[in-house]
Structures are given as structure tokens and as C-alpha cells.
C-alpha angles and dihedrals in degrees: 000000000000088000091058113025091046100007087234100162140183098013131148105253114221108213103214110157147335139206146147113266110204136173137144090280102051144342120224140176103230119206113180135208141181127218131186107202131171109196151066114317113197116185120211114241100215081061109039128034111195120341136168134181120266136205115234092233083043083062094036088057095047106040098107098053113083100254094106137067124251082236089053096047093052086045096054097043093059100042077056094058091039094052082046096049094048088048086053 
């Protein structure tokens, strides 16, 4: 996904987690990963429409307006306690 959707290529993947995400739309296994790249990211536009970079207290402060998914918030919620958890 990162190949197509950003064009980030050749990159060391980093495994974190995995789950099953699951809601009255879809079920998915989840897998994440983290990535450090230093480069130019272009998205394709058959893939994503409009995007920007986000700081993680800029996500934290507006978490509860309507401007994110149910998957990302999940998401989010659990990288948090993951980053907690290896600090610990």
C-alpha cells in the first residue's frame, strides 16, 4: 500500500502490532508498521485524494471533532498505547 498510494519505496519496515478490526461495515485483519523516510512522497492521485502531515498532539486535540474515521481512531488509540507500553 505504501508503494502505490505514496510511492515510498525500499524502505525497512518496522512490525509493531497486529488485530482484527471489526464493525458493522467490514472485518480486517490489521498488521502495522512504522517507517522512517526521508524523502519525496508523491501520492497517486487515483488513490488519494487530498492529504497533509499531521502532528501527533494536532490529532490528540482534535480527536473528538468529525474530521476522522472510526478505523483511524482505533488505530490511533492503540499506536498510542504501543508507543506507551515500549517506553515502559
Amino acid at each position: 500500500e505504501m508503494a502505490e498510494e505514496l510511492g515510498i519505496k525500499g524502505v525497512k519496515l518496522e512490525y509493531l502490532y497486529e488485530y482484527l478490526m471489526s464493525n458493522e461495515i467490514e472485518s480486517e485483519k490489521v498488521r502495522t508498521y512504522r517507517v522512517f523516510f526521508d524523502g519525496i512522497i508523491i501520492p497517486d492521485p487515483a488513490e488519494i485524494e487530498d492529504g497533509r502531515f499531521w502532528k501527533i498532539a494536532e490529532i490528540k486535540e482534535r480527536l473528538t471533532q468529525d474530521i476522522f474515521t472510526p478505523n483511524f481512531k482505533e488505530e490511533f488509540a492503540r499506536y498510542l498505547n504501543w508507543q506507551k507500553e515500549k517506553q515502559s
